[in-house]
C-alpha positions as CSV (number, residue, x, y, z in Angstrom):
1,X,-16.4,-59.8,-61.8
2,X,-19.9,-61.1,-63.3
3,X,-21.7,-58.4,-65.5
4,X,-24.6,-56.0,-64.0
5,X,-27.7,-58.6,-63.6
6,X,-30.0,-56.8,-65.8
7,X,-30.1,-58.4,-69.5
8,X,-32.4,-55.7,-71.0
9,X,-29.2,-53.2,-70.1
10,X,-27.2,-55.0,-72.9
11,X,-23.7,-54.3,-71.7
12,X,-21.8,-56.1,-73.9
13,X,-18.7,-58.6,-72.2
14,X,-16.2,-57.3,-74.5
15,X,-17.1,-53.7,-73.8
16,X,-17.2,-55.0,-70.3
17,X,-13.8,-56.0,-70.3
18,X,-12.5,-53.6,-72.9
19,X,-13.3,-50.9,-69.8
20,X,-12.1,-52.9,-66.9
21,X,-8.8,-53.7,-69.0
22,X,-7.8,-50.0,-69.5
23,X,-7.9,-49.2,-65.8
24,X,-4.4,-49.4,-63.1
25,X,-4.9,-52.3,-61.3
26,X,-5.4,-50.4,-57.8
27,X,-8.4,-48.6,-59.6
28,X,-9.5,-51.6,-61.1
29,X,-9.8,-53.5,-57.8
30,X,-11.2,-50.5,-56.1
31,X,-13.7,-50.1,-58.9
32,X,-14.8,-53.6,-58.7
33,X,-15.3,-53.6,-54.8
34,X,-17.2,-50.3,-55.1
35,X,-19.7,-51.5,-58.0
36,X,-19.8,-55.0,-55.6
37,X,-20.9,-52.6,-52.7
38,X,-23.8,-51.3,-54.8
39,X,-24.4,-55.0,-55.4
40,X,-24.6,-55.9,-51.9
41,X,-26.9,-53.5,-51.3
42,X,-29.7,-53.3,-53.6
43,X,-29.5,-57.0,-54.4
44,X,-28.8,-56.3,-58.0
45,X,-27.1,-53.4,-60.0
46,X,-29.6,-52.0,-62.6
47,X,-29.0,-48.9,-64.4
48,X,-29.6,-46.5,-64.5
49,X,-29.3,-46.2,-60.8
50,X,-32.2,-44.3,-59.8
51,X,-31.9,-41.2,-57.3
52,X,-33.6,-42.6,-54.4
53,X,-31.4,-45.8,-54.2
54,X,-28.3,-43.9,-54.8
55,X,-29.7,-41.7,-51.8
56,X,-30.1,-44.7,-49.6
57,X,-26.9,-46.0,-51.2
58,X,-25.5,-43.0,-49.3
59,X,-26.8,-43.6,-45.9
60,X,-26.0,-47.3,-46.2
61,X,-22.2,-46.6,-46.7
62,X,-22.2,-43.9,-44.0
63,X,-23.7,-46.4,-41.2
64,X,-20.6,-48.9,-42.5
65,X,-18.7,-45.9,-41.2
66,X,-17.0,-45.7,-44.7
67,X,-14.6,-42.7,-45.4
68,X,-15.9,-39.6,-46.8
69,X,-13.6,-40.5,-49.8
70,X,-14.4,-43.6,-49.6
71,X,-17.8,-42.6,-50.3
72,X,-17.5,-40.4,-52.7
73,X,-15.5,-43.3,-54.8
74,X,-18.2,-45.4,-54.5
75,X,-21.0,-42.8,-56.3
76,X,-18.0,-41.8,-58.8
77,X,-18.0,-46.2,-59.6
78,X,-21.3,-46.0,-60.4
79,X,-20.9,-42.9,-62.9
80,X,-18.6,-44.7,-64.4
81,X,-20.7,-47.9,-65.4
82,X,-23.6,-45.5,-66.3
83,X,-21.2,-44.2,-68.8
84,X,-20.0,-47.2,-70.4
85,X,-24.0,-48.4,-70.8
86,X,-24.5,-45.0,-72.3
87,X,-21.8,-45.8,-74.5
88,X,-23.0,-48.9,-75.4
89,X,-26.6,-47.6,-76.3
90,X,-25.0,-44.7,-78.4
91,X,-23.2,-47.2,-80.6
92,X,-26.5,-49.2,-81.4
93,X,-28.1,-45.7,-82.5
94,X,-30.0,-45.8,-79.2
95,X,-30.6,-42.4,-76.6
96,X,-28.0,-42.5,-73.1
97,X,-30.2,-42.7,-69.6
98,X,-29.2,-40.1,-67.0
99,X,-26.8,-40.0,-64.7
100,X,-28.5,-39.8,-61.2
101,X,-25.4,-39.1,-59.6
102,X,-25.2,-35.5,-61.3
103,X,-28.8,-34.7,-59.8
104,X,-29.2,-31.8,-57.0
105,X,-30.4,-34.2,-54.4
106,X,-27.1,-36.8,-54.5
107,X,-24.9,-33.8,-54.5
108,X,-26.3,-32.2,-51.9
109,X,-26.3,-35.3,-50.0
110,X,-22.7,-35.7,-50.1
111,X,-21.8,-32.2,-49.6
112,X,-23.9,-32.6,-46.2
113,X,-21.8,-35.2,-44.9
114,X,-19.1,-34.0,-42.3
115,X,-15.9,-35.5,-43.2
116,X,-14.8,-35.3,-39.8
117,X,-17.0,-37.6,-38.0
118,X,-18.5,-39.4,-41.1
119,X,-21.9,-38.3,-40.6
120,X,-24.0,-35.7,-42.0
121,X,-24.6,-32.6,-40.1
122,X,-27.7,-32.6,-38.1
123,X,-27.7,-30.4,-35.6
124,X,-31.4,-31.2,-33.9
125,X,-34.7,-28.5,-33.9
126,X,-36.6,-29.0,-30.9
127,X,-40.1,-28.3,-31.3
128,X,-39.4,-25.3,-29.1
129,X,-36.5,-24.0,-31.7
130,X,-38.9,-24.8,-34.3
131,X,-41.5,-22.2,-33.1
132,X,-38.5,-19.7,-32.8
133,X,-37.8,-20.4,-36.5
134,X,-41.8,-20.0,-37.5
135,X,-42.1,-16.6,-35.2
136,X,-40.0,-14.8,-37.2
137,X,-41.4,-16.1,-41.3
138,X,-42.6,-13.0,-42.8
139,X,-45.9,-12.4,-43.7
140,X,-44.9,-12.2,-47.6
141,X,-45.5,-15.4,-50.1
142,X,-42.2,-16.6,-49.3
143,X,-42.8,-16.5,-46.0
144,X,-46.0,-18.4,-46.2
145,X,-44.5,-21.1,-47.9
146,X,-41.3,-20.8,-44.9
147,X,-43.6,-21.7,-42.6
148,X,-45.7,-24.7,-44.2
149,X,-42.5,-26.2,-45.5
150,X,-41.1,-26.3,-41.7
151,X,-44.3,-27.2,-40.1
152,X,-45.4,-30.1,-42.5
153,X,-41.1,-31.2,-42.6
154,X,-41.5,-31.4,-39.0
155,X,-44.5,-33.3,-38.4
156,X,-43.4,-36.0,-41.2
157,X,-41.2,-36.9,-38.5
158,X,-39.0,-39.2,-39.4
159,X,-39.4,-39.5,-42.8
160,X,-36.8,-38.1,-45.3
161,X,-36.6,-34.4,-46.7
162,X,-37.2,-36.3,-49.9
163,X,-40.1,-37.3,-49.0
164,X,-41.4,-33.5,-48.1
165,X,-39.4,-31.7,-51.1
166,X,-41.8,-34.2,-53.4
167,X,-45.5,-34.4,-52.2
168,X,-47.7,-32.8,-54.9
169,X,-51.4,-31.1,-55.1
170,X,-52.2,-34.8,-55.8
171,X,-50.7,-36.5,-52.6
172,X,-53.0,-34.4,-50.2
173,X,-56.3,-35.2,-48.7
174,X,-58.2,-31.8,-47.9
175,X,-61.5,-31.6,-46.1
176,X,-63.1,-29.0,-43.8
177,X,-60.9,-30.3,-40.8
178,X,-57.9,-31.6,-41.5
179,X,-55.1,-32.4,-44.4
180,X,-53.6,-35.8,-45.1
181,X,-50.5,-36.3,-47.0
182,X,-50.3,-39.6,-48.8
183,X,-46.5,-40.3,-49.1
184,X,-44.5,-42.3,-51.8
185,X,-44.2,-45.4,-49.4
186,X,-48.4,-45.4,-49.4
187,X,-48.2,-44.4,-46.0
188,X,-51.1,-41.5,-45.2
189,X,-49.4,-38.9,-42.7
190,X,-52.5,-36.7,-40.7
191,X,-51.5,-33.0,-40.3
192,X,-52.4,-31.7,-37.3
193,X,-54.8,-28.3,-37.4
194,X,-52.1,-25.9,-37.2
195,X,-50.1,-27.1,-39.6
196,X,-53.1,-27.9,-41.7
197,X,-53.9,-24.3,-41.7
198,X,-50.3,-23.6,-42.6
199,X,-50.5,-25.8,-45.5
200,X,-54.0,-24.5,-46.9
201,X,-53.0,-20.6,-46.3
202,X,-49.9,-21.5,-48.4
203,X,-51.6,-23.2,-51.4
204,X,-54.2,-20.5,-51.5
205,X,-51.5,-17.7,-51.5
206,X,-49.7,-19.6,-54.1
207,X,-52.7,-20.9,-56.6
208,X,-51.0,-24.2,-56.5
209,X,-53.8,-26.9,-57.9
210,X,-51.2,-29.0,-59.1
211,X,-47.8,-30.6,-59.6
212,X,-45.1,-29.8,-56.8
213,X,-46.3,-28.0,-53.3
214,X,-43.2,-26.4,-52.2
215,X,-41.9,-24.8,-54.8
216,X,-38.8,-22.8,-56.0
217,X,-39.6,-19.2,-56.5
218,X,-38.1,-16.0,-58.3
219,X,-36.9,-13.0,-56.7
220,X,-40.3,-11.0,-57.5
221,X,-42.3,-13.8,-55.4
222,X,-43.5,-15.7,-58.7
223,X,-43.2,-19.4,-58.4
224,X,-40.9,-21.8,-60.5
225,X,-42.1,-25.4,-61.6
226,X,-39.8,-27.3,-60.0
227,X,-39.7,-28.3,-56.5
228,X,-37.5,-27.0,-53.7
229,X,-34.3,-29.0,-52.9
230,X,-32.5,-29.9,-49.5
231,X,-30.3,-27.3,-49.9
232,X,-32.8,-25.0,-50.0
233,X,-34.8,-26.3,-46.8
234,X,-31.0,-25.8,-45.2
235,X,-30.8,-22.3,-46.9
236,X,-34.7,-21.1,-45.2
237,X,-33.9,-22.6,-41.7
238,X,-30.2,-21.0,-41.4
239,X,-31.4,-17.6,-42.4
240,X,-34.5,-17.7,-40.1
241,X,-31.9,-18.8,-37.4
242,X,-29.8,-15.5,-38.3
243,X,-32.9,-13.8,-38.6
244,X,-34.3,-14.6,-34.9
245,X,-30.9,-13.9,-33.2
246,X,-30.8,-10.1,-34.5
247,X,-34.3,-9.7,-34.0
248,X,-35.2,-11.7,-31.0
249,X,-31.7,-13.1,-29.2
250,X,-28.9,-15.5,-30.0
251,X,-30.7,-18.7,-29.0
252,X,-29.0,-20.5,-32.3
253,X,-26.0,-20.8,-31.3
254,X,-24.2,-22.8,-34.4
255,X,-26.2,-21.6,-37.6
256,X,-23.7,-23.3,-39.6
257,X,-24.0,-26.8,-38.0
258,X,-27.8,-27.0,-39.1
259,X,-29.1,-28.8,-42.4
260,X,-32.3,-29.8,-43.8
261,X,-32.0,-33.3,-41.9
262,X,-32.1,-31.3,-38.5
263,X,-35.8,-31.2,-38.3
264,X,-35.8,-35.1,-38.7
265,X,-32.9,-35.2,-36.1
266,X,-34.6,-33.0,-33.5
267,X,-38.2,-35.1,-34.1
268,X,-35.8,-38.3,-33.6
269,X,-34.0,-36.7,-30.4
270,X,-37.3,-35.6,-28.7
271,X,-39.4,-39.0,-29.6
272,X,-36.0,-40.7,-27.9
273,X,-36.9,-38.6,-24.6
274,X,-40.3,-39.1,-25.0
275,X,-39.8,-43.2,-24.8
276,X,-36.9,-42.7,-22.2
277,X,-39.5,-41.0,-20.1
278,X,-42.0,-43.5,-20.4
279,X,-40.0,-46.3,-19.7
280,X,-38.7,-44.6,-16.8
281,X,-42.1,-44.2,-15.2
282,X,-43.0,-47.6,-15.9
283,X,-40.3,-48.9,-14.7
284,X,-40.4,-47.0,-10.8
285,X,-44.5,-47.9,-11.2
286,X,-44.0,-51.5,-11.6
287,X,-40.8,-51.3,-8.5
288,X,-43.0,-49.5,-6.1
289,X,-46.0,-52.3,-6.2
């Protein structure tokens, strides 16, 4: 197998082979045809492999309908070849680069795949569930942010939860009427007024003029720099679920089957019925003439 096209990475052909050599040759051929996956994929196999292509990475392998192993392999290949390039920079005095594949958001991404059917869990949120969910935030800071985090996640439709864990002060566009979010792709996203005026009650609760929007927070309501994580989007819409079925009625049925992808899901499911609709009446319009 051909080296990692990158020449600035340096990876030497007798370290190279001095790695591939040591391995069994059932791990040797699996390790070649996972790194050749990567390869296929993103055209080229630079390291280190950033987060957001080993996210994609993920989804790319799930729609092959690849194994939950399988899968898992295929991130553990590419650990491996970060760590001989770190050992290759350490041995020429130089710094390692990180490991993407130990960050929050790649292992929350695997551990939201269902191993039974292969794909992740994303139990759709109608907009009507969604309302449920935003009925029952409390009034506290937490709360605040709850409800801004949902609405805004929601109306970014079918855009990733990556995509709303990392919009900062920076990426909005606030004027009298209205906020825009300008997303990493350079798309502009127009919030419509009530989940404008979710968004602005939340950043003047919080004080937040810069950096990260939705935010981590301690226990006593203060705010952490860093940004929330999927998990924590699955966390705030399973305990409003549990919270709305004491308080309200068991309408949420499986907590445990939603995720922070089940806003996207239920946007994606409702937009489907939407078009079905729409074709339908065009179609018995267009057969009555």
């Amino acid at each position: 197998m051909k080296l990692p096209e990158n020449e600035k990475q340096g990876i030497t052909k007798a370290l190279w082979n001095e790695h591939i050599d040591s391995m069994r040759q059932n791990t040797k051929k699996a390790f070649i045809s996972d790194i050749k996956n990567l390869s296929e994929f993103s055209g080229s196999v630079k390291i280190p492999v950033l987060e957001k292509t080993l996210i994609a990475f993920i989804d790319y392998l799930i729609l092959r309908e690849l194994k939950l192993v399988t899968i898992k392999r295929n991130i553990s290949a590419i650990s491996k070849l970060t760590k001989i390039y770190n050992k290759m920079l350490i041995s020429n005095g130089l710094s390692p680069v990180f490991d993407f594949t130990k960050s929050h958001y790649v292992k929350d991404k695997l551990i939201n795949i269902n191993p039974q059917n292969q794909t992740e869990k994303k139990t759709p949120i109608t907009k009507k569930m969604l309302s449920s969910l935003i009925g029952v935030c409390r009034i506290d800071k937490k709360g605040i942010r709850n409800k801004a985090l949902l609405m805004v996640g929601y109306r970014l439709g079918n855009h990733s939860t990556y995509d709303l864990i990392n919009i900062k002060y920076n990426d909005l566009i606030i004027d009298n009427e209205s906020i825009q979010v300008i997303l990493k792709t350079g798309e502009i996203c127009a919030l419509c007024p009530d989940t404008s005026r979710a968004l602005r009650k939340w950043l003047a609760v919080s004080g937040i003029k810069e950096s990260y929007v939705f935010r981590s927070m301690y226990k006593d309501g203060s705010l952490k720099h860093n940004n929330v994580i999927p998990v924590t989007v699955t966390r705030v819409i399973k305990t409003l679920a549990t919270d709305h079925n004491k308080q309200i009625g068991g309408i949420f049925k499986d907590i445990n089957s939603f995720s922070y992808l089940s806003m996207k899901a239920g946007f994606e499911k409702e937009f489907e019925a939407h078009k079905k609709r729409f074709f339908e009446k065009s179609f018995y319009s267009v057969t009555a003439m």
